[in-house]
VEXSE-72661 format. One record per atom (N, C-alpha, C, O): residue number from 1; x, y, z; atom name. Coordinates in nm, 2 decimals. Atoms other than C-alpha are relative to their C-alpha. Last residue first. Example, Ala and Ser with C-alpha at 12.3 -4.5 7.8 and 13.67 -1.06 7.14 Angstrom:
BEGIN
num->2 | u->-0.09 | v->-0.11 | w->0.00 | atomo->N
num->2 | u->1.37 | v->-0.11 | w->0.71 | atomo->CA
num->2 | u->-0.08 | v->0.11 | w->0.08 | atomo->C
num->2 | u->-0.03 | v->0.22 | w->0.09 | atomo->O
num->1 | u->0.09 | v->-0.12 | w->0.00 | atomo->N
num->1 | u->1.23 | v->-0.45 | w->0.78 | atomo->CA
num->1 | u->0.09 | v->0.12 | w->0.00 | atomo->C
num->1 | u->0.19 | v->0.12 | w->0.07 | atomo->O
This chain:
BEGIN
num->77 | u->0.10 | v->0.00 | w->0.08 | atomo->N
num->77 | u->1.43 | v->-4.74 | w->3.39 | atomo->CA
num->77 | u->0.04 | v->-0.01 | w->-0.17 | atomo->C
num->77 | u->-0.05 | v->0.00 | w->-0.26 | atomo->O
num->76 | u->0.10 | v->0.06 | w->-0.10 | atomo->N
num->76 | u->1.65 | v->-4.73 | w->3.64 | atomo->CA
num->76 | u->-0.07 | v->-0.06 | w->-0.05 | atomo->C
num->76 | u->-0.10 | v->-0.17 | w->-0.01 | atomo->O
num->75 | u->-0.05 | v->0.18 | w->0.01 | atomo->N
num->75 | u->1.94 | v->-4.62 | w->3.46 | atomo->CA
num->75 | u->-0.07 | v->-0.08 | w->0.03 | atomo->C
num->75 | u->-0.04 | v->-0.20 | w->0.02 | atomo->O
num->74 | u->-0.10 | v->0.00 | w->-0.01 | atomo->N
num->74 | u->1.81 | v->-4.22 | w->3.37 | atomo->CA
num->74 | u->0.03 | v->-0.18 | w->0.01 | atomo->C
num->74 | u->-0.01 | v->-0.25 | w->-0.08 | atomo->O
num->73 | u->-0.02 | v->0.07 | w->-0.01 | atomo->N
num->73 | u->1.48 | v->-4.05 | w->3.26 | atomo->CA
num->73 | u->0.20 | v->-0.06 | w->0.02 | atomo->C
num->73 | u->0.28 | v->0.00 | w->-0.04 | atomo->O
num->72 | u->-0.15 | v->-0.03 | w->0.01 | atomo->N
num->72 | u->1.40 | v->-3.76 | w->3.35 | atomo->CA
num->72 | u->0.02 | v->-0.17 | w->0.04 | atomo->C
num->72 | u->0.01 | v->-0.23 | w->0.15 | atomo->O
num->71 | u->-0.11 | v->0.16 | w->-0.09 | atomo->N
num->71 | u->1.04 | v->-3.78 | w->3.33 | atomo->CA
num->71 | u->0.13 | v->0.02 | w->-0.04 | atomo->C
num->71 | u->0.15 | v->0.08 | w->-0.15 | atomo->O
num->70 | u->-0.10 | v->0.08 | w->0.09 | atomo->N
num->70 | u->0.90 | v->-3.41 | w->3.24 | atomo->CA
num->70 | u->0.04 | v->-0.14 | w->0.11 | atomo->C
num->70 | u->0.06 | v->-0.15 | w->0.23 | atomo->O
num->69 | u->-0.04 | v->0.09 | w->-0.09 | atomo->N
num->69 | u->0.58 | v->-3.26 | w->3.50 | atomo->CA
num->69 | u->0.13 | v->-0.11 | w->-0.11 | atomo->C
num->69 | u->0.10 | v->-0.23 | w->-0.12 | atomo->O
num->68 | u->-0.10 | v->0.09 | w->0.04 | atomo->N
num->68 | u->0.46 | v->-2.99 | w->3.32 | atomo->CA
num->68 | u->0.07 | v->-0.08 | w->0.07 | atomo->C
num->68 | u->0.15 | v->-0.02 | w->0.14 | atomo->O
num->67 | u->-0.14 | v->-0.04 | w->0.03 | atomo->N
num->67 | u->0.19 | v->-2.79 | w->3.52 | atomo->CA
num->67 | u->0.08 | v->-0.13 | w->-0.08 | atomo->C
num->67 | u->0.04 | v->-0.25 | w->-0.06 | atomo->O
num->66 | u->-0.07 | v->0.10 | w->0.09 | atomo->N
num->66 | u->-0.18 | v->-2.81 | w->3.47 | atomo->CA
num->66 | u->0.12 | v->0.00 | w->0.00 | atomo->C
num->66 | u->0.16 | v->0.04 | w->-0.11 | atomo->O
num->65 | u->-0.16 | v->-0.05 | w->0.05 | atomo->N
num->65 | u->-0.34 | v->-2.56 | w->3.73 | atomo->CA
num->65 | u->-0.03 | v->-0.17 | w->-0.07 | atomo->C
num->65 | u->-0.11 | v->-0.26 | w->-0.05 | atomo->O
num->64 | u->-0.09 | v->-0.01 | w->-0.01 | atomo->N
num->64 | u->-0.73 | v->-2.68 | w->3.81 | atomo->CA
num->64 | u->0.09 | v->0.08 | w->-0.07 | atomo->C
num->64 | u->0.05 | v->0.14 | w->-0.17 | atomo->O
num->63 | u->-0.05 | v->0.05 | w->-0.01 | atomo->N
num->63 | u->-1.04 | v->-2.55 | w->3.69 | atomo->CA
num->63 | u->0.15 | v->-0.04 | w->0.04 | atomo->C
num->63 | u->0.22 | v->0.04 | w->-0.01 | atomo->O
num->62 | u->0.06 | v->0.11 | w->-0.02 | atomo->N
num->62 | u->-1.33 | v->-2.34 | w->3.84 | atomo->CA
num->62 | u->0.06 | v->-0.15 | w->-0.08 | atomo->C
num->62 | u->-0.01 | v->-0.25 | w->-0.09 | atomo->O
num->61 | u->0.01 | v->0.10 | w->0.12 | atomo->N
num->61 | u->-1.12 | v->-2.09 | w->3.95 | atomo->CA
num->61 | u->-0.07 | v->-0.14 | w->0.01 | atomo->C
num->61 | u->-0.06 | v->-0.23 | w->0.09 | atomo->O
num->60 | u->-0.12 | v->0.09 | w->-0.01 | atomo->N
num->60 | u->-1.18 | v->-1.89 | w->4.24 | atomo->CA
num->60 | u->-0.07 | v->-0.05 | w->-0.14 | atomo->C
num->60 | u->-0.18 | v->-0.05 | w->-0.19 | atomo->O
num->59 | u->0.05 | v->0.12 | w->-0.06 | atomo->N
num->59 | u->-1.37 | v->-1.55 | w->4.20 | atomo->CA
num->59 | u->0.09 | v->-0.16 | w->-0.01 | atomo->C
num->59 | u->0.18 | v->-0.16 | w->-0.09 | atomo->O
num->58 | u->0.02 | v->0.05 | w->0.15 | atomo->N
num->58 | u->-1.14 | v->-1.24 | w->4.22 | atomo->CA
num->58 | u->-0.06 | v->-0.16 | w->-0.01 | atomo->C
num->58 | u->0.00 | v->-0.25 | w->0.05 | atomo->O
num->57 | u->0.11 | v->0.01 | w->0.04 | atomo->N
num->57 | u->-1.16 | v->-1.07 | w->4.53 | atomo->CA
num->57 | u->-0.02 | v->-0.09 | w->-0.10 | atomo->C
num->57 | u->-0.14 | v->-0.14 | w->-0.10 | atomo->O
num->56 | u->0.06 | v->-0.14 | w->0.05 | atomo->N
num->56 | u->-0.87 | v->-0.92 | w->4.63 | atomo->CA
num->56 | u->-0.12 | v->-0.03 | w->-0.06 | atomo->C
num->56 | u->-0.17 | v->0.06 | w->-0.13 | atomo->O
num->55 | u->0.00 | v->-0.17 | w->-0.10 | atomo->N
num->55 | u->-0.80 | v->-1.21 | w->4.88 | atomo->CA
num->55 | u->-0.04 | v->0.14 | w->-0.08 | atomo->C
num->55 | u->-0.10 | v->0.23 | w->-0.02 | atomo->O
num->54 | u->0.10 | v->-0.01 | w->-0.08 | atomo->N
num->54 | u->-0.89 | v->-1.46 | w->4.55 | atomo->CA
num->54 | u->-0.03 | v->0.06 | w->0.19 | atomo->C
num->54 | u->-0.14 | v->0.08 | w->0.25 | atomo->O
num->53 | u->0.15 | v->-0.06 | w->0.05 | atomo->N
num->53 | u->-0.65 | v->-1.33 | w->4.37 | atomo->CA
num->53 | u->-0.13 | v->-0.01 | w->0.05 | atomo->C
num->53 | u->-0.21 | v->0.09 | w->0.05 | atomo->O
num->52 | u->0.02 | v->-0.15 | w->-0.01 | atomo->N
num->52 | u->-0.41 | v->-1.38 | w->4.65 | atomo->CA
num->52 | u->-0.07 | v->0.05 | w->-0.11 | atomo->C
num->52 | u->-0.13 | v->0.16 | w->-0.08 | atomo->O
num->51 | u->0.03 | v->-0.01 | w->-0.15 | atomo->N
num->51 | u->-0.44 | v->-1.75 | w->4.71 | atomo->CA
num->51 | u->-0.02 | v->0.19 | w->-0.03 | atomo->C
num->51 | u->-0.12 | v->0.25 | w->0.01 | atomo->O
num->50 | u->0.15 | v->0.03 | w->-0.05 | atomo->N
num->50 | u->-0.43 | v->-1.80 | w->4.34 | atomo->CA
num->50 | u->-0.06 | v->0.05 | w->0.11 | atomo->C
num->50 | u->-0.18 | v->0.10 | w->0.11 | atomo->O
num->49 | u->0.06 | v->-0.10 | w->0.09 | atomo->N
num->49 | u->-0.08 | v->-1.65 | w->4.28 | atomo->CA
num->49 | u->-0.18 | v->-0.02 | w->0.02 | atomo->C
num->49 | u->-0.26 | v->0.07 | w->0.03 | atomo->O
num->48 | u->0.00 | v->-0.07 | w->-0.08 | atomo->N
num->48 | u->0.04 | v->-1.83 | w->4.60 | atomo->CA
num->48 | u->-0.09 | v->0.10 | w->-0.10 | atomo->C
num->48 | u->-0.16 | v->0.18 | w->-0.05 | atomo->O
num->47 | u->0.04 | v->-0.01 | w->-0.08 | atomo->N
num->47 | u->-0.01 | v->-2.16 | w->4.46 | atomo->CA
num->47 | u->-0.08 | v->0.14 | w->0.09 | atomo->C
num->47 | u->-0.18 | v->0.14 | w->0.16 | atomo->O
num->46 | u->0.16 | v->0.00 | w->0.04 | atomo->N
num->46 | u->0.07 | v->-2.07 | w->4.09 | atomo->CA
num->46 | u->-0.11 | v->-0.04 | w->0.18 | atomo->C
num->46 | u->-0.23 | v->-0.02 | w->0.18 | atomo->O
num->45 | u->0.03 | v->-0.17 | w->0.08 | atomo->N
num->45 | u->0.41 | v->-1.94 | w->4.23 | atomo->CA
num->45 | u->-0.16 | v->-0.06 | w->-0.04 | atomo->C
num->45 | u->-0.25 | v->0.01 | w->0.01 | atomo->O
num->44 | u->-0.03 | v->-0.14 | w->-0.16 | atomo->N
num->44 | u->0.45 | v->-2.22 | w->4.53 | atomo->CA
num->44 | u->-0.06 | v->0.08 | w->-0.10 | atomo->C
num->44 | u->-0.17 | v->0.13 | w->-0.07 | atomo->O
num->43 | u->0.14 | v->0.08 | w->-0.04 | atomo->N
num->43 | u->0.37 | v->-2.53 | w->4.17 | atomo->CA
num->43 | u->-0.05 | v->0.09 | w->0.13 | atomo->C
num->43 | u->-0.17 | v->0.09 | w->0.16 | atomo->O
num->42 | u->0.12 | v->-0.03 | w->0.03 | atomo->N
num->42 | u->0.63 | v->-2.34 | w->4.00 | atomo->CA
num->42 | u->-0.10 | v->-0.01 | w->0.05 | atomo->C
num->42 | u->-0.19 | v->0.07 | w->0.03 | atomo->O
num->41 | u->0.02 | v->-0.14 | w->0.00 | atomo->N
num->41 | u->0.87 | v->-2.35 | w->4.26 | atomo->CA
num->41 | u->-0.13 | v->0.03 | w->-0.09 | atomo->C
num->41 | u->-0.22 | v->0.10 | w->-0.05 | atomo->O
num->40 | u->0.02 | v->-0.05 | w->-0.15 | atomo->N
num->40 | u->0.82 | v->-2.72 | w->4.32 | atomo->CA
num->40 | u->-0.02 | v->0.15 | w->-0.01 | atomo->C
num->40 | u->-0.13 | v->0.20 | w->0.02 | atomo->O
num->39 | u->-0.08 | v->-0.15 | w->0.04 | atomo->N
num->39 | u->0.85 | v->-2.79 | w->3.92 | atomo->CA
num->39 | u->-0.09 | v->0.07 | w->0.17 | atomo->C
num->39 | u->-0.20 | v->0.13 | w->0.19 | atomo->O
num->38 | u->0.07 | v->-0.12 | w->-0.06 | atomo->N
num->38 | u->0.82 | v->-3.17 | w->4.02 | atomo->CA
num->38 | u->0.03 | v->0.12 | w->-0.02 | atomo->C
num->38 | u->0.15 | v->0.14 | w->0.00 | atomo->O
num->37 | u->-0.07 | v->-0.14 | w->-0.04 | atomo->N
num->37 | u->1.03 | v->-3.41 | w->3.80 | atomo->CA
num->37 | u->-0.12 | v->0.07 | w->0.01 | atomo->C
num->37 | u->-0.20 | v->0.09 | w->-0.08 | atomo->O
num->36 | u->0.11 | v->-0.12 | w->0.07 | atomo->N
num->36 | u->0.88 | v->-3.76 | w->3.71 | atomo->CA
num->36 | u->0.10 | v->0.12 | w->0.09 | atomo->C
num->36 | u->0.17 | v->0.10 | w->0.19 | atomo->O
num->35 | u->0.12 | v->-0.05 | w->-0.07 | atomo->N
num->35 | u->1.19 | v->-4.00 | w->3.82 | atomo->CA
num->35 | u->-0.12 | v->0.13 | w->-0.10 | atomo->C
num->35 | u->-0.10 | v->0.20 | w->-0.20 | atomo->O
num->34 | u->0.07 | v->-0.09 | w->0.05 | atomo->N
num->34 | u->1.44 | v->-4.23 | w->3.69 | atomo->CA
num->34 | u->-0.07 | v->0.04 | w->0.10 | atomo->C
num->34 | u->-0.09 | v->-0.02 | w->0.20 | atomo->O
num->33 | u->0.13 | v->0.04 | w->0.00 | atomo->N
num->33 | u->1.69 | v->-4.36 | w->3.95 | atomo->CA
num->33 | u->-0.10 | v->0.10 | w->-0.13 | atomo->C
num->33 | u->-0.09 | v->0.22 | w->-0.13 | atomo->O
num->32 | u->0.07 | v->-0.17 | w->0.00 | atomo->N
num->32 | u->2.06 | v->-4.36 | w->3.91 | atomo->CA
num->32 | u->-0.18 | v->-0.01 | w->-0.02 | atomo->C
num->32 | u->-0.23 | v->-0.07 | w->-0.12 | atomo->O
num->31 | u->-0.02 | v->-0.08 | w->0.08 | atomo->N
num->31 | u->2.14 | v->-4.75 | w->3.93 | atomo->CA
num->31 | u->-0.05 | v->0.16 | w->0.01 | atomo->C
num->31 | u->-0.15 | v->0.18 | w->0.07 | atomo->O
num->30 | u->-0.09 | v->0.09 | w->0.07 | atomo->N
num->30 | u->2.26 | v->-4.75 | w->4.24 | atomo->CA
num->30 | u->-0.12 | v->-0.12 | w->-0.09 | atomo->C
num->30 | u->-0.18 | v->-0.22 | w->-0.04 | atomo->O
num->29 | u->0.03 | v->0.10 | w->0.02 | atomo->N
num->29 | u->2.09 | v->-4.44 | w->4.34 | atomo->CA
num->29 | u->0.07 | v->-0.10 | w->0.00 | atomo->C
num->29 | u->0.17 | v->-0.06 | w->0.06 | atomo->O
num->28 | u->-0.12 | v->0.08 | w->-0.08 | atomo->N
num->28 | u->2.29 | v->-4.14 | w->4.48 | atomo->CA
num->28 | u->-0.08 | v->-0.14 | w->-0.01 | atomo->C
num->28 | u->-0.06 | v->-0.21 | w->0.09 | atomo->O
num->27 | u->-0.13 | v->0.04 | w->0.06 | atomo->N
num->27 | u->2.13 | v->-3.96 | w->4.16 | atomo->CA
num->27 | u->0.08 | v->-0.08 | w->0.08 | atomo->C
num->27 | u->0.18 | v->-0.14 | w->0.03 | atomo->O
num->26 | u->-0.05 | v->0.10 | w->0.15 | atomo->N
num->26 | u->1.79 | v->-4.01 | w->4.28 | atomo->CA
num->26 | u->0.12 | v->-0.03 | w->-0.07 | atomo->C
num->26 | u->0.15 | v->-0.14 | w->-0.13 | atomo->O
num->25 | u->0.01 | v->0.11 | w->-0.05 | atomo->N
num->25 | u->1.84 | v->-3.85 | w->4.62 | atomo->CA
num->25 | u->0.05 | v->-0.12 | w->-0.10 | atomo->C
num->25 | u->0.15 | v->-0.20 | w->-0.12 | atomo->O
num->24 | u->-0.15 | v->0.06 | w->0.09 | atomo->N
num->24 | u->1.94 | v->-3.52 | w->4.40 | atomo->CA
num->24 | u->0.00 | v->-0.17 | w->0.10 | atomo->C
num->24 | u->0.10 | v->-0.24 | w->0.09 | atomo->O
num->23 | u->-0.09 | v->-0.06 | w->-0.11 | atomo->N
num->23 | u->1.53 | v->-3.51 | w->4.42 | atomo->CA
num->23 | u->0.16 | v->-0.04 | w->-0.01 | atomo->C
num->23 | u->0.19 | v->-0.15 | w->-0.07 | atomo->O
num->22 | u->-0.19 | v->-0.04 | w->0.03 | atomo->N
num->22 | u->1.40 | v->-3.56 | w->4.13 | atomo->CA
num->22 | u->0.03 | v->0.06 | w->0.08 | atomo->C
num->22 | u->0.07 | v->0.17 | w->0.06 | atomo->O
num->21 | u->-0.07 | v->-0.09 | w->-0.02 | atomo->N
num->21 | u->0.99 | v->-3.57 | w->4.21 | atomo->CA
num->21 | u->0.16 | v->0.08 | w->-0.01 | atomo->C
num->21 | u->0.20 | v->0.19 | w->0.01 | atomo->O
num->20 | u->0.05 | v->-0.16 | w->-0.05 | atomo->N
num->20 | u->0.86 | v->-3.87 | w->4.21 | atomo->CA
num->20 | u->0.06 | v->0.08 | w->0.05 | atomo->C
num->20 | u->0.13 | v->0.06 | w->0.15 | atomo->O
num->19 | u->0.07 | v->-0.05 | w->-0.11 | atomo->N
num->19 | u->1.02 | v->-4.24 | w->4.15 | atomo->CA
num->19 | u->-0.03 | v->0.14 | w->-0.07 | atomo->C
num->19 | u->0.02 | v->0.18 | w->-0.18 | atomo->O
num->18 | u->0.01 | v->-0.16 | w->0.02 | atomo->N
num->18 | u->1.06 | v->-4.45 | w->3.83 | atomo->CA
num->18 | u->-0.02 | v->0.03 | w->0.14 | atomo->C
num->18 | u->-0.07 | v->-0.06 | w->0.21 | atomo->O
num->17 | u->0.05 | v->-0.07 | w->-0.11 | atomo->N
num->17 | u->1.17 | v->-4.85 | w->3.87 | atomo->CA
num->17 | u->0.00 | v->0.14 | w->-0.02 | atomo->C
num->17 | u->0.12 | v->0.19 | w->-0.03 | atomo->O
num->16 | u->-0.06 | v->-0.14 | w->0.02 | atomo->N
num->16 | u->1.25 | v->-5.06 | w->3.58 | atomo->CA
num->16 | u->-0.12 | v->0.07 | w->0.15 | atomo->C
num->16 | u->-0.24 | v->0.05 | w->0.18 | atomo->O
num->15 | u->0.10 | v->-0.16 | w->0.01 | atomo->N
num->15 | u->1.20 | v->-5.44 | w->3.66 | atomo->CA
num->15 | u->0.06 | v->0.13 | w->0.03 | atomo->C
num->15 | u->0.15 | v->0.15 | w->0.12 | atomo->O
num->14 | u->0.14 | v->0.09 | w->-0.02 | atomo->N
num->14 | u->1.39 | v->-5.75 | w->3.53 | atomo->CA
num->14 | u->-0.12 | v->0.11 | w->0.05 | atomo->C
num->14 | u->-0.22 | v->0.14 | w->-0.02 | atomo->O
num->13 | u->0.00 | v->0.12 | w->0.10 | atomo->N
num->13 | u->1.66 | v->-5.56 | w->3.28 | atomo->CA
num->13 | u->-0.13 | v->-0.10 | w->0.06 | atomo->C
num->13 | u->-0.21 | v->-0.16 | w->-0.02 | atomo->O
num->12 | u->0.08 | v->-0.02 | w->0.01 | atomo->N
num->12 | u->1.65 | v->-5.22 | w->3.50 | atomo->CA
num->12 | u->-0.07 | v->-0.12 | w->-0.07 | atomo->C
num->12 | u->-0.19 | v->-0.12 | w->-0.08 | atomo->O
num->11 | u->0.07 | v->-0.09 | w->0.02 | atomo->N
num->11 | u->1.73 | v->-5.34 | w->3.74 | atomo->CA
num->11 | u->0.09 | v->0.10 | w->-0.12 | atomo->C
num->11 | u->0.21 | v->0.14 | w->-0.11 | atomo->O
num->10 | u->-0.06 | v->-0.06 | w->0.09 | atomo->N
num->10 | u->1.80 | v->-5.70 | w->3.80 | atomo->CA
num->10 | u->-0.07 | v->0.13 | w->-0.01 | atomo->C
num->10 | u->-0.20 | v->0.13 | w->0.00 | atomo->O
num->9 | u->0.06 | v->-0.16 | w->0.16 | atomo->N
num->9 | u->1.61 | v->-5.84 | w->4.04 | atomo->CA
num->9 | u->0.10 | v->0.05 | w->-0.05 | atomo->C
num->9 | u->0.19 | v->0.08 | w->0.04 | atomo->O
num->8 | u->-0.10 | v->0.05 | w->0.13 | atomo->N
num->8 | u->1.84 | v->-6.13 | w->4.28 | atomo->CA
num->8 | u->-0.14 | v->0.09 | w->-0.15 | atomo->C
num->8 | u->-0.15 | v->0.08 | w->-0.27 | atomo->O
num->7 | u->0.14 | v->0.16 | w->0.07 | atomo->N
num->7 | u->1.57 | v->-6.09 | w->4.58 | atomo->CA
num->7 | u->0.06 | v->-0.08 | w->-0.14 | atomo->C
num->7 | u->0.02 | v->-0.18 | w->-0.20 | atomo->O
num->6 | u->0.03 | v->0.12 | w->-0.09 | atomo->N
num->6 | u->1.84 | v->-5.85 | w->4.72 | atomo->CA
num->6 | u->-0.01 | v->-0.14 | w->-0.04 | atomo->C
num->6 | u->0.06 | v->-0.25 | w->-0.04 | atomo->O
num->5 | u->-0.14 | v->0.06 | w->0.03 | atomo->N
num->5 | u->1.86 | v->-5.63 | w->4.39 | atomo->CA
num->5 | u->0.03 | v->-0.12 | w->0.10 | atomo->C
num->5 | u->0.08 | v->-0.23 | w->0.05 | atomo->O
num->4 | u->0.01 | v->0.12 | w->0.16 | atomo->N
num->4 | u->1.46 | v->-5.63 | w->4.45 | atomo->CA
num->4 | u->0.12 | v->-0.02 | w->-0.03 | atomo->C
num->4 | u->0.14 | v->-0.14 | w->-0.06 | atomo->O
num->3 | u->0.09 | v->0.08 | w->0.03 | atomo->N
num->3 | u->1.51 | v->-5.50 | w->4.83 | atomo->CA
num->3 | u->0.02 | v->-0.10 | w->-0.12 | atomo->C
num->3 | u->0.06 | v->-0.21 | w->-0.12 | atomo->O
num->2 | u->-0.08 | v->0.09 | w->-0.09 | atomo->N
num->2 | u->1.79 | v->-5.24 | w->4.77 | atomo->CA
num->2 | u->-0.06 | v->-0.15 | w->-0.04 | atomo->C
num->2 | u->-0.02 | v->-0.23 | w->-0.13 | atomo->O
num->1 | u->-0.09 | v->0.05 | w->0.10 | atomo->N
num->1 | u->1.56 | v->-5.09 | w->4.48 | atomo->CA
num->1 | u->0.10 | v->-0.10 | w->0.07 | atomo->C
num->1 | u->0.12 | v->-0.20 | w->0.02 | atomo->O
């Protein structure tokens, strides 16, 4: 974002910028950055939940997890 404000970009008015994951990084933006939001803990709990059905046996799944991933959108974008 530095960069394109630099180059004389406007943001979000000449291009809107999203990042990954919502880390509180995004909020020390200048504008506040949208992002997709990672459900980190969810993503450890279906991680680990897997890993140990298949130690007691249970045959692995034959399709991924699907978790919710919301955009939180904010000034960026």
């Amino acid at each position: 974002m530095d960069v394109l404000q630099a180059s004389g970009r406007r943001i979000p008015d000449d291009v809107g910028v999203v990042g990954f994951d919502d880390s509180t990084w995004a909020l020390r933006c200048d504008p506040p950055l949208s992002t997709v939001r990672q459900p980190a803990s969810t993503l450890g709990r279906a991680a680990a939940d897997a890993v140990l059905r298949q130690l007691r046996g249970a045959p692995s799944a034959d399709t991924g997890v699907v978790l919710d991933c919301p955009v939180v959108w904010r000034a960026s974008a």
